[in-house]
C-alpha positions as CSV (number, residue, x, y, z in Angstrom):
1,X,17.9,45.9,-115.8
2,X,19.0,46.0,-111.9
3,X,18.4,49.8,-110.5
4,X,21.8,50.7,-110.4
5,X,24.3,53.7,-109.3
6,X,28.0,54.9,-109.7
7,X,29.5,57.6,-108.2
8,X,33.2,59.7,-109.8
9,X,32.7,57.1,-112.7
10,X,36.2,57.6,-115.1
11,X,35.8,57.1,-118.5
12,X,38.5,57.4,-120.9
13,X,38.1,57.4,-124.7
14,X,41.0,56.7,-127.0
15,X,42.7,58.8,-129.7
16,X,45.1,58.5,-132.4
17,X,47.8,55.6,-132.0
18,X,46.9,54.7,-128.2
19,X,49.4,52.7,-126.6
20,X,48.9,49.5,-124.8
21,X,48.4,51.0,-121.8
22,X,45.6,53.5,-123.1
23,X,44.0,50.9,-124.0
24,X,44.3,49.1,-121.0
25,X,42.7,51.7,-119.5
26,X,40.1,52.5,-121.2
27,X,38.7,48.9,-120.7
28,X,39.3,49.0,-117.2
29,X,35.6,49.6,-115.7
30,X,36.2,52.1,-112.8
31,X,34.6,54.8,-110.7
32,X,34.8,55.2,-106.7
33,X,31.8,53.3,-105.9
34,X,29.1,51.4,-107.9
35,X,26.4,50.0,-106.4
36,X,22.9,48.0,-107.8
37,X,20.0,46.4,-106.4
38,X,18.4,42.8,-106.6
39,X,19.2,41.3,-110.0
40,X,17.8,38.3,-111.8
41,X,19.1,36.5,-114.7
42,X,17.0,33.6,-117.0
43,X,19.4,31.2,-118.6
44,X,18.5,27.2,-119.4
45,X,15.0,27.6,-118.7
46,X,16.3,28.8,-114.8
47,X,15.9,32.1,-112.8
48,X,18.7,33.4,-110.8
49,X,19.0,35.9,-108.4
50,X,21.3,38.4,-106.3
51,X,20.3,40.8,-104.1
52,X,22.9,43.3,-104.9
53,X,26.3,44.2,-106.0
54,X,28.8,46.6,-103.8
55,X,31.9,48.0,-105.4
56,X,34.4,50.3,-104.2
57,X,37.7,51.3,-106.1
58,X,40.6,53.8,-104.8
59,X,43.5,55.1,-107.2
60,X,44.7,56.7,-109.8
61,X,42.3,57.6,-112.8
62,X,45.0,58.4,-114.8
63,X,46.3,54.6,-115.0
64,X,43.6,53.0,-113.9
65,X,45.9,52.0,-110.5
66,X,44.6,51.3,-107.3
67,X,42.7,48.8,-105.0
68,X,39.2,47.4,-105.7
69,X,36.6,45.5,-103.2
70,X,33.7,44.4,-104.4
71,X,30.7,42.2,-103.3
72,X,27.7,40.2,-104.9
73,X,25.4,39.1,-102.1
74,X,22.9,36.2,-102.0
75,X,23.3,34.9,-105.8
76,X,20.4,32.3,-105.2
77,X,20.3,28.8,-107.0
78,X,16.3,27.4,-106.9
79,X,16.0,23.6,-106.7
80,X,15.2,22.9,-109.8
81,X,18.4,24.3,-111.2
82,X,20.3,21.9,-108.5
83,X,18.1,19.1,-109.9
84,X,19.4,20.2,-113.7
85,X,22.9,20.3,-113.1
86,X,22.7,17.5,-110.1
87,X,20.5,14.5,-111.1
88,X,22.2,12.1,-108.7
89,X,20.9,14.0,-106.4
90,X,24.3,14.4,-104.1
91,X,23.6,17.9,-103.0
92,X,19.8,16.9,-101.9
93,X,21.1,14.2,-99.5
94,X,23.6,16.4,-98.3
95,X,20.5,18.9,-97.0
96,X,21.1,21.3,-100.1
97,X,17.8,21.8,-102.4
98,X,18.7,25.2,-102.4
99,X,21.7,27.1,-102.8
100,X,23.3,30.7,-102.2
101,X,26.6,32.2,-102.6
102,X,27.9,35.5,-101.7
103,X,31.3,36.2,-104.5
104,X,33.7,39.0,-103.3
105,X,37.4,40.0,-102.8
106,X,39.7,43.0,-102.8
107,X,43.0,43.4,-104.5
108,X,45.2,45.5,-105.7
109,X,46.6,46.7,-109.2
110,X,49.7,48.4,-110.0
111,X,50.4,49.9,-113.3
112,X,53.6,52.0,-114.9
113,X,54.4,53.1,-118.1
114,X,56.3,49.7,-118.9
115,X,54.8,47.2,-116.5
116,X,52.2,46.3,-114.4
117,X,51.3,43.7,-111.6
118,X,48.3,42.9,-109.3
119,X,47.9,41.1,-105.6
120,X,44.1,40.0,-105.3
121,X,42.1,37.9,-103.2
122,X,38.5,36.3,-103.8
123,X,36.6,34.9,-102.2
124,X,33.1,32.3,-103.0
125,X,30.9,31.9,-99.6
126,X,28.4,29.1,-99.8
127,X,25.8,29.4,-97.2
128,X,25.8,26.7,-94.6
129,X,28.8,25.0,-96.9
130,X,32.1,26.8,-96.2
131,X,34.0,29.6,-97.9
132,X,36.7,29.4,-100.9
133,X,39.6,32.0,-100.8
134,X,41.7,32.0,-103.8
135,X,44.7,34.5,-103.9
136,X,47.3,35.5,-106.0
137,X,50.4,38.0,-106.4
138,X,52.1,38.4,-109.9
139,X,54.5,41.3,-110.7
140,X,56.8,42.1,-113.7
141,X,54.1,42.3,-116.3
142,X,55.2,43.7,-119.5
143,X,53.1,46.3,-121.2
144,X,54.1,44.6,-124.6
145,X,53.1,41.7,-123.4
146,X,49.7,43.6,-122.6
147,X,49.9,45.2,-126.2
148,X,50.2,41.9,-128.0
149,X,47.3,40.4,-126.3
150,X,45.4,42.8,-127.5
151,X,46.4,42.5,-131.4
152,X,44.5,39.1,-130.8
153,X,41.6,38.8,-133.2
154,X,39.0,36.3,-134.0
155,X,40.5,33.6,-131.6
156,X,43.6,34.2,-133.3
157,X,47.0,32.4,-131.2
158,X,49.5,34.2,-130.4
159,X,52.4,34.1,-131.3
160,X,55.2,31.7,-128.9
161,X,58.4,33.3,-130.3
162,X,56.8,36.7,-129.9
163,X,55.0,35.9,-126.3
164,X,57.3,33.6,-124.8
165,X,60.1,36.3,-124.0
166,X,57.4,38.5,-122.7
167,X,56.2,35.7,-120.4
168,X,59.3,35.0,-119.5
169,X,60.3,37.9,-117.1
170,X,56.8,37.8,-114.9
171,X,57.4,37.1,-111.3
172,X,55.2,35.4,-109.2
173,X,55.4,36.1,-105.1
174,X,52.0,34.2,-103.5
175,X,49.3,32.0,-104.4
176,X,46.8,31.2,-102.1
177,X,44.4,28.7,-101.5
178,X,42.0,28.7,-98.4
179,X,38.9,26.7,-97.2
180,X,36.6,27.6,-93.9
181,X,34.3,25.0,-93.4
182,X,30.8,26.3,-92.5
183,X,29.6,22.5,-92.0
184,X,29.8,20.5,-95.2
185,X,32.4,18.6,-94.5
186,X,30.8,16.9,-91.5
187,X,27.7,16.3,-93.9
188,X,30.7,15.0,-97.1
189,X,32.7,12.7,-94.4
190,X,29.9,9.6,-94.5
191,X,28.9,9.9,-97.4
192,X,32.5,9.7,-98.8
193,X,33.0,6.8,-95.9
194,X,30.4,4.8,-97.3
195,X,31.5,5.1,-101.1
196,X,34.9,3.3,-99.7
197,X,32.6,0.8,-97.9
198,X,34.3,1.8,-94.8
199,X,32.5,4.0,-91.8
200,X,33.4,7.9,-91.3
201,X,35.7,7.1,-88.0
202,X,37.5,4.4,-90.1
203,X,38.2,6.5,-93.1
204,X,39.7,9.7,-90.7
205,X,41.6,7.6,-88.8
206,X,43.1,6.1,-92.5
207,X,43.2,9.5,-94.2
208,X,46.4,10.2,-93.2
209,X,47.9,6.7,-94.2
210,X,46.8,7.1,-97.2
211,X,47.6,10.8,-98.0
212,X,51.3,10.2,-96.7
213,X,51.3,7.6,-99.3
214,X,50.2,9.4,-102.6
215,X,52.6,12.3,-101.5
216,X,55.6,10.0,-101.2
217,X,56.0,10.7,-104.5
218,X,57.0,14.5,-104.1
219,X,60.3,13.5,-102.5
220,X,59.6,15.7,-99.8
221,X,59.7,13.9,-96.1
222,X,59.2,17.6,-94.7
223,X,56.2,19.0,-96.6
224,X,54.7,15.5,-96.1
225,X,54.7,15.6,-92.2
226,X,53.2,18.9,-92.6
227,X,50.5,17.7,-95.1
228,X,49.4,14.8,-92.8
229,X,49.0,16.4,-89.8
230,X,46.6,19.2,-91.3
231,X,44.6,16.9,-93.0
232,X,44.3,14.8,-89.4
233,X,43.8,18.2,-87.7
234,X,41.0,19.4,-90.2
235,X,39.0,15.9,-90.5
236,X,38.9,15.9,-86.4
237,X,38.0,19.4,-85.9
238,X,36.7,21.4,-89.7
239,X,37.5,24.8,-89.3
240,X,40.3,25.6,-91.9
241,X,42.6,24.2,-94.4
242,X,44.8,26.7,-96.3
243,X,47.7,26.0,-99.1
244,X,50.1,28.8,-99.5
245,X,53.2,29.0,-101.9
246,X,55.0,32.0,-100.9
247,X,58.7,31.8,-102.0
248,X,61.2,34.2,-100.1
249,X,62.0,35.8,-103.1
250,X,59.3,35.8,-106.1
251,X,59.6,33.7,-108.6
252,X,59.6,34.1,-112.6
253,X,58.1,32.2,-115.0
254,X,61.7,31.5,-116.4
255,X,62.3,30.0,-113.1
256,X,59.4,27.7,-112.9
257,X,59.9,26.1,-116.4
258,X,63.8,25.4,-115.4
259,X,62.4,23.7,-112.2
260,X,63.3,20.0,-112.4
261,X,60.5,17.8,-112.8
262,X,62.4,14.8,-111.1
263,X,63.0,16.3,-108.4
264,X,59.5,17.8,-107.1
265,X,60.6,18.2,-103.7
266,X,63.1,20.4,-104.6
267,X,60.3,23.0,-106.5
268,X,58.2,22.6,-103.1
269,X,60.7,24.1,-100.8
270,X,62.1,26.8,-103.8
271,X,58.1,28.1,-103.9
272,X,58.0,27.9,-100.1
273,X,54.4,26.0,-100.4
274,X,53.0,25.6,-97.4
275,X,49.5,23.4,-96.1
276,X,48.2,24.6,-92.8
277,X,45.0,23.3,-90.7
278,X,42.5,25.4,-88.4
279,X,44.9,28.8,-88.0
């Protein structure tokens, strides 16, 4: 076991007839920092590492309420793991035979006595590859929604006519998707070329063609443009490609499954999705 520390650790234990959000709470993991030291984990026949883990949390103990960043640094991949999962070989040629990550994020969590809702972002950092942001805002959580999930047994299903008016009411305000190229896409571009038995110049100057192509589909002359040139802007100059759906008002789940699906365009513009290049 990692040497580890936690500091104003809440714990809180469960009486008689807890509700949903007692025991919501008492699941939730939370003190106002934890902290560990290098960490190593066998699995397949492989040893994996991290130097560390970095957590600090701000709210309400009570609830369980408040915001949260946290860190895992230098989770460290050897080569002969690569080689397991990777026999091709792909990663090697690309100048990987090892790997390392760092995971983190932040967010935020908001819980009442009848609902709940969370805005956090995460983020995986490969070194020398790029980093993955992934972000998301949902709101309007029911607590018996909450309570029913946890009836679940033994990979029991819930039930639809009991979940489905739950689900129903949750909103939905971002979702985020973000990529800052650290230099693997330079190293992806001819390699990709060549598997179209075309050269990397050829296929950027074609990317656009084609993408404005496949997205004809979406109805959407608009959001096409916008697509295009990002993609054009990122494959001349790396730096960042980021997808955002941000409606002006969120948007529930009733809402998305009345969206028409013949009309795709129309669900683009009603989510406000965005695709943005090197900003």
């Amino acid at each position: 076991m990692p040497q580890s520390s936690a500091e104003y650790w809440y714990v809180k234990t469960l009486g008689d007839n807890p509700t949903s959000s007692d025991v919501l709470r008492a699941n939730l993991n939370i003190a106002k920092k934890m902290s560990s030291g290098s960490m190593t984990l066998k699995a397949a026949g492989q040893t994996f590492t991290a130097d560390g883990y970095q957590m600090t949390w701000d709210g309400d103990p009570v609830t369980g309420a408040g915001k949260t960043d946290f860190k895992v640094t230098n989770i460290a991949i050897p080569e002969t793991a690569i080689a397991a999962f990777d026999p091709s070989g792909t990663l090697k040629r690309l100048g990987y035979s090892s790997l390392s990550f760092d995971i983190g994020g932040n967010g935020k969590i908001d819980i009442g006595s009848e609902k709940m809702g969370f805005n956090v972002d995460i983020f995986y950092a490969g070194k020398d590859m790029g980093t993955l942001k992934v972000g998301a805002g949902v709101g309007e959580i029911p607590m018996a929604l909450i309570g029913e999930l946890q009836k679940l047994e033994n990979n029991a299903q819930p039930n639809p006519n009991t979940i489905m008016p739950l689900v129903q009411g949750i909103q939905l305000s971002r979702v985020a998707i973000r990529f800052e190229d650290q230099s693997i896409t330079k190293k992806l571009l001819p390699m990709l070329a060549a598997m179209q038995g075309m050269d990397e110049a050829t296929m950027v100057a074609n990317a656009g063609a084609m993408l404005q192509l496949g997205l004809a589909e979406l109805k959407n002359p608009a959001f096409t443009q916008k697509a295009v040139e990002a993609v054009n802007a990122y494959l001349k100059d790396p730096r960042s490609l980021t997808i955002l759906a941000k409606p002006a008002q969120p948007v529930s789940v009733m809402q998305l499954m009345s969206l028409d699906p013949a009309n795709p365009g129309a669900a683009i513009d009603q989510l406000g999705v965005t695709i943005s290049a090197n900003d």
